[in-house]
C-alpha positions as CSV (number, residue, x, y, z in Angstrom):
1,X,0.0,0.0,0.0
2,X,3.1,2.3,0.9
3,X,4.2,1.8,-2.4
4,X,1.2,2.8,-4.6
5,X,-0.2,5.1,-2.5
6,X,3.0,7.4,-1.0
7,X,6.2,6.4,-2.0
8,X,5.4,7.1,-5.9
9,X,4.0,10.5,-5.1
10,X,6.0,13.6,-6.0
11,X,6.1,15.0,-2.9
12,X,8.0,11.8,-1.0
13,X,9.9,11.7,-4.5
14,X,11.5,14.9,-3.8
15,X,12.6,14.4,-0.2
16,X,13.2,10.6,-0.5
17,X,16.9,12.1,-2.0
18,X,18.0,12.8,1.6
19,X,17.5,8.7,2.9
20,X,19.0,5.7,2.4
21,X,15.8,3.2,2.4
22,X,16.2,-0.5,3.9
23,X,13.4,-2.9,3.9
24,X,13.3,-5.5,6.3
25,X,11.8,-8.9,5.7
26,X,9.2,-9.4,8.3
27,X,9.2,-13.2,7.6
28,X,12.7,-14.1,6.9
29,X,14.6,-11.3,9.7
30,X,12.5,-11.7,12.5
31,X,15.6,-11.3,14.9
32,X,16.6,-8.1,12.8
33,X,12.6,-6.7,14.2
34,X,13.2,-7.5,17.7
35,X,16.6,-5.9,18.1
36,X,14.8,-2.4,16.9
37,X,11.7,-3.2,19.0
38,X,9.5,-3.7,15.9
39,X,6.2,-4.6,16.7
40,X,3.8,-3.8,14.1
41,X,4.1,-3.2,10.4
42,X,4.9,-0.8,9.0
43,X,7.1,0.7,11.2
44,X,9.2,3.6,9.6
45,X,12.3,4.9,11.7
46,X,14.5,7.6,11.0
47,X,18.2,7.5,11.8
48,X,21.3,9.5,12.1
49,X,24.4,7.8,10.0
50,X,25.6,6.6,13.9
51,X,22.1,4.6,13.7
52,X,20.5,6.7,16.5
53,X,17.0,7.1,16.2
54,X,15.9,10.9,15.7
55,X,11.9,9.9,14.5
56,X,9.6,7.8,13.4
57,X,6.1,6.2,13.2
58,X,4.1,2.6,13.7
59,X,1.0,2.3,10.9
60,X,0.2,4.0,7.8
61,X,0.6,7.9,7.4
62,X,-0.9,9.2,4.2
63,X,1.6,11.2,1.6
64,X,1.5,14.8,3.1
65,X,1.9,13.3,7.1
66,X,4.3,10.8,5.9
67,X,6.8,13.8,4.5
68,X,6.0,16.0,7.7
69,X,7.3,13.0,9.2
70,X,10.6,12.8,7.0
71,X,11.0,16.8,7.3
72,X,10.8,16.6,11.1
73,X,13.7,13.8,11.8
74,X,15.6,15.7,8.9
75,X,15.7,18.5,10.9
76,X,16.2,16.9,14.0
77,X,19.2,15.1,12.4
């Protein structure tokens, strides 16, 4: 759903060039979930290159909430 309905908009487009994304297999990296306290998909975190955490949300976020999401741990970064 994330997919089709935000990440091919414009507006995630344009600040998707400030991330590096990684996608997690739910099935096949369950250890990978636990050791960042994953416990319902999605979950979208936002971290500094020293992997700290500086935002994030659990669930879906349309377009517009996603990238007030993505401008708020920018700027916290």
């Amino acid at each position: 759903m994330l997919k089709r309905s935000v990440y091919s908009t414009p507006e995630f487009k344009k600040q998707s060039k400030y991330y590096v994304f990684v996608k997690i297999n739910a099935d096949q990296q369950q250890s990978v979930l636990k050791s960042w306290g994953v416990s319902a998909l999605p979950t979208i975190k936002f971290l500094k290159k020293d992997l700290s955490e500086v935002g994030g949300f659990v669930g879906y976020k349309p377009t517009s909430e996603f990238v007030a999401e993505m401008n708020k741990a920018r700027g916290a970064g």
